[in-house]
N, C-alpha and C positions, 0 to 999 in steps of 0.2 A: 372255664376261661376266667380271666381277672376282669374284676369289678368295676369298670373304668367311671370315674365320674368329672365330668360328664358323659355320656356314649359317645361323644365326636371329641377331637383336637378343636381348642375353643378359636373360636375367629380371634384372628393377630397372632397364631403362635408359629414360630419361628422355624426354619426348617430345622434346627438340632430338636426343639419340641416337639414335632413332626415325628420325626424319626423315632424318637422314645416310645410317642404315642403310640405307634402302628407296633413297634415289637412289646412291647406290652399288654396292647392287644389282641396280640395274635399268641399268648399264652395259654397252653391248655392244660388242661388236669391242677390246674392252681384255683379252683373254682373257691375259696374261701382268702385270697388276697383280695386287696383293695385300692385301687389305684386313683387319686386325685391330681387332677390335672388344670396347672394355675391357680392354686389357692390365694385370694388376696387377703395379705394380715394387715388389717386397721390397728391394732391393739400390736402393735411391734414395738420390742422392746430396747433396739439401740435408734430408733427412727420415727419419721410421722407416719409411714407407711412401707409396706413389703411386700415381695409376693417369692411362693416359693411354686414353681416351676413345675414339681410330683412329690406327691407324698405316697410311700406305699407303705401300708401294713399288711404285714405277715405274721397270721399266727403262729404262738411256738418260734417265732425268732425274734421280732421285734418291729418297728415302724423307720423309713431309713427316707432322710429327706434327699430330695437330690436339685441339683442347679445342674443345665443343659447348656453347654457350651460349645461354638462352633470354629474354632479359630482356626487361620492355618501355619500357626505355629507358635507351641508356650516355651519359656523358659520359665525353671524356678534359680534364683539365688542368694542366699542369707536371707531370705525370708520377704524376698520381694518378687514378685509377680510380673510375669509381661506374655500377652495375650495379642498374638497380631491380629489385627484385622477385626476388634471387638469394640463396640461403642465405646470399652473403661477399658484399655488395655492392662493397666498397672494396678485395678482393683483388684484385691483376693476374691477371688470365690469363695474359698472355705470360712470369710469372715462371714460373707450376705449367708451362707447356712447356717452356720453360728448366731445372728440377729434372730433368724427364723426359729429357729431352732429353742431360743431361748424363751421368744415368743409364746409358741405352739407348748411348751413345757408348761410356762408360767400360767396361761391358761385353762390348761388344763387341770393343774394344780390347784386353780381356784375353784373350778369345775368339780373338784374330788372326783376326778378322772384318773389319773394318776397314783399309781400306790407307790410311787418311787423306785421300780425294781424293773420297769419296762425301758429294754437297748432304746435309743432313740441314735441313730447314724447319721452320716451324711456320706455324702457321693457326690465331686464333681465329674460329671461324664462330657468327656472331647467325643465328639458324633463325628469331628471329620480327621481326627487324626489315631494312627495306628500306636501301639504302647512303644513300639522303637524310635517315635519318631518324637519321646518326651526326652527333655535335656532336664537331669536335676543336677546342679553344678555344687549343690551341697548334702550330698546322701546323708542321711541318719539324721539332717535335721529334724526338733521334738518335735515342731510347727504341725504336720500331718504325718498320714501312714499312707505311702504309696496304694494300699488296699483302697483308700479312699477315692480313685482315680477310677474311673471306667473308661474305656476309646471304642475305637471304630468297631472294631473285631466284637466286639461284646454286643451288640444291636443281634447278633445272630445269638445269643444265648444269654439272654436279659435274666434272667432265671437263676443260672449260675453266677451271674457278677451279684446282685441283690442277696441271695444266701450266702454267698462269701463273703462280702462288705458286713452282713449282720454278724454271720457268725465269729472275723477276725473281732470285729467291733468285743462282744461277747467275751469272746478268750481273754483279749487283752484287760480287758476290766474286771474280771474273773481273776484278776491277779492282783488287785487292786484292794486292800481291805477296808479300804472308806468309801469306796461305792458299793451300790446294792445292786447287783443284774441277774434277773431271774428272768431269761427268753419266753421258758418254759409256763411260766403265770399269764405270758400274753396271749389270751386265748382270742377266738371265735367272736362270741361274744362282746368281750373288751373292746376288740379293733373295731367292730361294728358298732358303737356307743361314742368311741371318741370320733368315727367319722361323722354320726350324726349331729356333734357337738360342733365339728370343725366346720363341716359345711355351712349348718344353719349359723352359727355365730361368725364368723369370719366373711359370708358373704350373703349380699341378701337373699331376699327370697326373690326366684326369677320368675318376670310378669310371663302371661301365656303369650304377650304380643315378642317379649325377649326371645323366649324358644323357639319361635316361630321364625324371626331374625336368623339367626343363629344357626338353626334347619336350611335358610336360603344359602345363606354366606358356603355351607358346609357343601352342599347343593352347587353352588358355582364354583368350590374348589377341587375338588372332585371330578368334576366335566372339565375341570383346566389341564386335570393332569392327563389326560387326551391329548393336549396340543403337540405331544411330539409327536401323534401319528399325522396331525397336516403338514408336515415338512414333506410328506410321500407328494402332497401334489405341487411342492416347488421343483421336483424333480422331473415327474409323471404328467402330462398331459390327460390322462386317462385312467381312473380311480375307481373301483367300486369298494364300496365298506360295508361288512359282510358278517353280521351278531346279531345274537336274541334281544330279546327289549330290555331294554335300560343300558346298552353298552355306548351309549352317547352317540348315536349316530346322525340325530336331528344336532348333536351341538358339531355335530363334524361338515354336515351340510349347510348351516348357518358360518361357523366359523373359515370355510372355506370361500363362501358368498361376500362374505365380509375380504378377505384377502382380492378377490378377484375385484370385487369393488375400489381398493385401495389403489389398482395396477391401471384405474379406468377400462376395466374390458366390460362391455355392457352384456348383464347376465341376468338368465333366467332361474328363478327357482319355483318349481314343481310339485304339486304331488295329486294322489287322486282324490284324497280325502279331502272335504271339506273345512271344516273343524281345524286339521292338522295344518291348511293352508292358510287361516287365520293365524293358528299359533307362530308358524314361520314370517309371517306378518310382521307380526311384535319383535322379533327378533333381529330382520335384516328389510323389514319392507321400507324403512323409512331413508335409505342408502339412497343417492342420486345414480348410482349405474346397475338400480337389482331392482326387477322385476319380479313380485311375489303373486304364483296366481294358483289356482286347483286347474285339473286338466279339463273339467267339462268346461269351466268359465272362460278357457283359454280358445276354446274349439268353439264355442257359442260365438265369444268374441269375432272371431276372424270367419265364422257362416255368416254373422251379421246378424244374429239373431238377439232379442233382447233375453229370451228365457226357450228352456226345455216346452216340449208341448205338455199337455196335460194329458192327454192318453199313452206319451211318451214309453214303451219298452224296451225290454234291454236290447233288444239289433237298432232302437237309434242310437243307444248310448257307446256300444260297441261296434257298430259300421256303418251307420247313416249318419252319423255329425261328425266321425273324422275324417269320410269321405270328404263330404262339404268342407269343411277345414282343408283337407289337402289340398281339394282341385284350388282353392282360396290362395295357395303358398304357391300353386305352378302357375297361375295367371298374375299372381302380384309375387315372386320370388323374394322382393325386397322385402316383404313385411318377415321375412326371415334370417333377420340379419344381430343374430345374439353371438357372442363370442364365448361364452361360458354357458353352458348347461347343466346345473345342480337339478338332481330326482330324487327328492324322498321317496319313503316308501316304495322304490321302483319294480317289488314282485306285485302291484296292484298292475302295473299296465305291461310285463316285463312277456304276458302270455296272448297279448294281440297287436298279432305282426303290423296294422294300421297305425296304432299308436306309437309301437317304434318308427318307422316312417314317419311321420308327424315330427318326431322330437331333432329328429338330424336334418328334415326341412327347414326345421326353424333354425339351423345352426347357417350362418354365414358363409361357411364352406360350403354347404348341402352335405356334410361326411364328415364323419371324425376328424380325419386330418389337419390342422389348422385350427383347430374347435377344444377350448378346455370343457373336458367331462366328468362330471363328478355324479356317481350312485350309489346311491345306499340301501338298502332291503336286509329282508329278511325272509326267507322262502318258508316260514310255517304261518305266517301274517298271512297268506292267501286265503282269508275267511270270505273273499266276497265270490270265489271261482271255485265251482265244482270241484269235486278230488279227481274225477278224472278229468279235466284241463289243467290241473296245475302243472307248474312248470319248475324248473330251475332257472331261478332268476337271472345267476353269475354266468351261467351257460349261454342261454341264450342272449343277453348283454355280449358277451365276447364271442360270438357270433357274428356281429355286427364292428366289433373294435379288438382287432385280432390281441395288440397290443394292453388290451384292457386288464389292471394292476390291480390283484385278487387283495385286499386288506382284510383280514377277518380282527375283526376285536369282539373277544369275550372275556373284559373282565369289568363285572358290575359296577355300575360309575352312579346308581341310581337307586336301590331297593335296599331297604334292611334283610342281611342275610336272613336272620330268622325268620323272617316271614318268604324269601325267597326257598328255603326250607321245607315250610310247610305247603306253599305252590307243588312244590317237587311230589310231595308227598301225595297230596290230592289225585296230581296226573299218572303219578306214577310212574315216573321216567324223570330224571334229570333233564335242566334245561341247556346244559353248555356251556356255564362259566367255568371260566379257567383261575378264578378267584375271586376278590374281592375290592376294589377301595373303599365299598364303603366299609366302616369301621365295623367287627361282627357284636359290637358291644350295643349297637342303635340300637332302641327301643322301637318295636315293630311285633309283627306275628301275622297269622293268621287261624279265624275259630269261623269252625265249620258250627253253625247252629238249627237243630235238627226244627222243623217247624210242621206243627198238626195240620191238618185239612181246616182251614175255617179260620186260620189264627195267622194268617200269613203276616198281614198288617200289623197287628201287633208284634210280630215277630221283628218287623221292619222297622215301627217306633222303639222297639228296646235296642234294636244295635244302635238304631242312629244316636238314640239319648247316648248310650256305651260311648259313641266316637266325639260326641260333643265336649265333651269332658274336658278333652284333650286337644280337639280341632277345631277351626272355624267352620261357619254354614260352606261358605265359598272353596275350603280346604278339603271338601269329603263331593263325592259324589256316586250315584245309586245307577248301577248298569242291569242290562237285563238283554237276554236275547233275542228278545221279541221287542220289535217298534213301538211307537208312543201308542196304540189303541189297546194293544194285546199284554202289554208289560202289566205285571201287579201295580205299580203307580199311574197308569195310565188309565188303569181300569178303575183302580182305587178313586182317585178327582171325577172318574165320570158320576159317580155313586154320590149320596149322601154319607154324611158319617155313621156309624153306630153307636160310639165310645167315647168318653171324654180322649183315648190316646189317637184315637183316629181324629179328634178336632187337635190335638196339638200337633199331630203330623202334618197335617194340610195345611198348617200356616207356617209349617219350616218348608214344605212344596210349591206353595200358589206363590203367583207369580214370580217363577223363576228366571232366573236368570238378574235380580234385584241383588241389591246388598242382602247379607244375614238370609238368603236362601241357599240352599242346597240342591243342587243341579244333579239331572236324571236323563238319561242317554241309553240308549241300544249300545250294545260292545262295537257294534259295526260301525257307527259312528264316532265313536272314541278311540277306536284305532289309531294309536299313534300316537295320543295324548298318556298325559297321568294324571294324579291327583294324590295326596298326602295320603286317605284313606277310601278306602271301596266297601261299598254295600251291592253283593250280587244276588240277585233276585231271578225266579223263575225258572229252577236248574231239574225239576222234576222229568217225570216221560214224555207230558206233552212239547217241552220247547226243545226234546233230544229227537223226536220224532219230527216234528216240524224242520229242525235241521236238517238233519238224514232225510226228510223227502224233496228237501232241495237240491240233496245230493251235496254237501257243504260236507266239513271234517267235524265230528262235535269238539274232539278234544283239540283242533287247533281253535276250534273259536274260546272256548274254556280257560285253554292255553293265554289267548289273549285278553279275556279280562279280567284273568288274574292278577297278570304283570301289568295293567293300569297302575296298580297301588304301590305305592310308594314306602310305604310304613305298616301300616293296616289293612286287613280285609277281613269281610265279617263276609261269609258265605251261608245263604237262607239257602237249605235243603229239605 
C-alpha cells in the first residue's frame, strides 16, 4: 500500500481532500509510493506562504504535485479560469502548483536534492466533476495539457491517472532538448530522502500532545460518517444496530439520545455495564430530557434500596432486584413514564425475560407502541452469560417488537486495521467488517510477547515503557481476565517489589485512576469501553480454565479484549 503521510486525512481537510485521501489509500501493490498530504510551504517562492494539497512520489516515474478541487462547474477561456462554487473562483490552479512547485524545486536544490533530471508534475484534480462535464472553449491553448486534469471517474483508478500524468509529463519533455528528464534515476531511495527533507523542513516537528489532537478530531470524523444510518430512526420508531466493536454503535445510541432530546421526548439511556454507563454519561448525560443510568442502579433506584447486599448473588442480580423493581412500576405505573428507550449493550440483559419486562414498564405506553426504541448489541459481547444461555439478541428483541428494524453496521469506524489484522490472526477467524473508515495507512498493530514463568512483571514494565513512548499514562490501559485480587497487577501491588523495573511500574500503578497513571481493569468490566493502547495480561491455562469452569466462551471474552485497543496491543503470553 502507499505511504500516506500523515496515516489520517489532516483535520480541516476538505471533502475533494478526503476523497483523494481514501483512494490513495486504499492502493495496493504500490508499497514503495509516497504520499504527502497538506504539505505547508513557509519558504514559497511567488508568496509569504503555501500549501500544496498531495505530493506523491513515485519511483522510476517521478514526484507529481497535485491541488484538489471541488467545484460544480469550470470553464477555461483564453486563459482565464472560472470555478463555480470555489472560495477564488477566477484563480488558476495550475498557477498555485506552479508557486509550489517552484518552491519545493528550489529547495531542494539547495538541499543538493535534486540532480536536475527528476519529472516533477502537476495535477489539478475536479473530485465532483466527470471529464465531459469540462468546457475548454479554447483547445490547444500552450497554458496546460488536458493530461493535467484528473475528475470524478479517476478516484476509482488513482494509479492510472498519477502514471499517466507522469509519464505524458515525461514524453513530452523527452522532446525537449534544453530539459533534462531521466524518470528512470528517480529511485526508491531518492523519493525517500526528499520526503524526509520535505517533511521535516516544511513543517515542524509535531508535539506528542498535536498527535494526540489530531487522533481525536480523526476519531470524531470517522464516527460522524455514521450519521446517515440515524436517519433510520426519523423514519422507524424501532431500531436495533447490530456490529462487532468499533462499528460506532455507542456513538449511534448517544447520537440518537441527543436527537430525541432535541424533539423534548423524555428518555432513557441504559446499559448493564458500569463503566460503559459512566461513559455514556459524558456524552449525553448532561441533556435536560436524557436520563443516563446502568440497569442495576436503575432497579436499586426504584426497590428503594441505597446499595446491592454484601452477600448479594447472581438470582438477586437476575430475579430478586427486578422482581422488586417491577412490583415498584405495577404499584407506582407512573414512575414509568419515558418516551424513548436507548440500550447499549443490549445482548448483556437481551437473555433474562424479567429485564425485558422491566425496560417496556418503564416505557409510558407499557409496549412498544407509542414508545421510541433504540438497541444496539452485539451477540459475541455475551462474556458475562454462560454459553449455554446465550442467546440471539436481535431475535429475541423482535420478539417483543414484531416491527423491530434490523440495522447491522460493519464497517470499522474505530481500530487501526493492522492491528485489527492481527486480532483476526490471534482468534483465528475473522471478525465481520465489511471494511474500513479507518484509513488502513494508521499506525497501529498488535505483538503477541511470549513471557517466562517468573518474568511476568517485567514483561509487563517493558510493554508499557514500549507504549509510553507514544501514549499518555491515561491513553493506555492493562486488562486481564481475572478481577483485581487474581490479575498479575493485582497481585503484583499486593507484593513488595523485587527490581528497580518493578518500583518504576508501581508508580505508573498506584493510585490509579490520578493524572499520569495508567488504569488496570478485568475485560469484563471494560466491556464496551476502549483505549488508544492495551496491555493483556494473564492469557495462560490457569485464567482459560477458570473461564471454562464458569462455563463462559474463552475466545469470545479474548475476542473482547482485544477489540478495546484502538491502535495498539501488546499481548503477555
Amino acid at each position: 500500500m502507499v505511504r500516506m503521510i500523515p496515516p489520517y486525512a489532516r483535520d480541516g481537510a476538505n471533502v475533494s481532500e478526503q476523497k483523494i485521501f481514501d483512494a490513495l489509500d486504499g492502493l495496493q501493490g504500490h508499497d514503495d509510493w509516497i504520499a504527502i498530504h497538506s504539505l505547508s510551504v513557509a519558504r514559497h517562492a511567488t508568496a509569504f506562504a503555501g500549501e500544496a494539497d498531495f505530493i506523491v512520489l513515485v519511483p522510476g516515474r517521478g514526484i507529481l504535485v497535485i491541488e484538489a478541487k471541488a467545484p460544480s462547474y469550470v470553464e477555461y477561456k483564453a486563459g482565464d479560469w472560472y470555478l463555480d462554487r470555489v472560495p477564488s473562483p477566477h484563480k488558476d490552479p495550475l498557477k498555485q502548483l506552479d508557486g509550489v512547485r517552484r518552491s519545493i524545486r528550489g529547495y531542494l536544490k539547495n538541499a543538493d536534492l535534486l540532480h536536475g533530471d527528476e519529472p516533477i508534475a502537476r495535477l489539478v484534480w475536479f473530485t465532483t466533476l466527470g471529464r465531459y462535464q469540462f468546457e475548454n472553449k479554447t483547445p490547444g491553448d500552450l497554458q496546460f495539457f488536458e493530461w493535467e486534469l484528473g475528475w470524478k471517474e479517476d478516484l476509482a483508478k488513482p494509479a492510472w491517472l498519477i502514471e499517466k500524468t507522469l509519464d505524458e509529463y515525461s514524453g513530452w519533455f523527452a522532446t525537449v532538448d534544453e530539459v533534462s528528464n531521466d524518470p528512470a534515476a528517480f529511485t526508491s531511495e531518492h523519493a525517500q530522502a526528499i520526503t524526509a527533507a520535505l517533511v521535516g523542513d516544511f513543517t515542524a516537528k509535531e508535539t506528542e500532545a498535536e498527535r494526540r489532537q489530531e487522533r481525536r478530531s480523526t476519531e470524531t470524523r470517522l464516527l460522524a460518517s455514521q450519521q446517515v444510518v440515524l436517519e433510520l430512526t426519523d423514519t422507524n420508531d424501532h431500531v436495533y444496530f447490530d456490529g462487532p466493536a468499533g462499528t460506532g454503535k455507542s456513538y449511534l445510541i448517544a447520537n440518537t439520545a441527543r436527537r430525541f432530546n432535541r424533539e423534548g421526548r423524555k428518555t432513557l439511556v441504559a446499559c448493564w455495564n458500569v463503566l460503559m454507563a459512566e461513559e455514556l454519561q459524558q456524552f449525553v448525560g448532561g441533556l435536560p430530557h436524557v436520563e443516563v443510568t446502568d440497569v442495576n442502579a436503575l432497579m436499586l433506584r426504584l426497590a428503594g434500596l441505597p446499595t446491592n447486599p454484601l452477600d448479594a448473588g447472581r438470582d438477586w442480580y437476575t430475579r430478586e432486584l427486578p422482581e422488586l423493581a417491577l412490583q415498584t412500576l405495577t404499584d407506582k405505573p407512573y414512575l414509568g413514564d419515558y418516551e424513548a428507550i436507548c440500550i447499549d449493550e443490549f445482548q448483556d440483559i437481551a437473555g433474562n425475560p424479567l429485564l425485558l419486562d422491566l425496560i417496556f414498564a418503564l416505557a409510558g405506553t407499557k409496549r412498544p407502541d407509542g414508545t421510541h426504541i433504540v438497541f444496539a448489541g452485539d451477540s459475541r459481547q455475551q462474556i458475562m452469560r454462560r454459553t449455554d444461555e446465550q442467546v440471539n439478541a436481535y431475535t429475541i428483541a423482535r420478539e417483543r417488537i414484531p416491527d423491530l428494524v434490523h440495522v447491522r453496521v460493519r464497517r470499522n469506524c474505530r481500530s487501526a486495521p493492522e492491528l485489527l489484522s492481527g486480532v483476526e490472526h490471534v482468534l483465528g477467524h475473522k471478525i465481520g467488517f465489511t471494511g474500513h473508515r479507518v484509513a488502513k495507512s494508521t499506525p497501529g498493530g498488535l505483538d503477541v510477547v511470549p513471557v517466562k514463568e517468573g518474568r511476568e512483571t517485567a514483561a509487563l514494565a517493558g510493554a508499557l515503557k514500549s507504549l509510553l513512548q507514544q501514549y499518555s499514562p491515561e491513553e493506555i490501559v492493562i486488562l486481564s481476565p481475572f478481577a483485581e485480587r487474581r490479575s498479575l497487577v493485582g497481585r503484583f501491588l499486593a507484593r513488595g517489589e523485587q527490581s528497580a523495573d518493578e518500583r518504576w511500574l508501581r508508580k505508573q500503578l498506584q493510585a490509579e485512576g490520578m493524572p499520569g497513571r495508567v488504569r488496570w481493569r478485568s475485560i469484563f468490566k471494560f466491556k464496551g469501553l476502549d483505549a488508544d493502547a492495551v496491555i493483556i495480561t494473564d492469557l495462560g491455562e490457569e485464567a482459560k480454565d477458570f473461564v471454562v469452569s464458569e462455563g463462559l466462551d474463552w475466545q469470545d471474552l479474548l475476542y473482547v479484549g482485544l477489540t478495546r485497543a484502538k491502535y495498539h496491543c501488546r499481548v503477555l503470553m
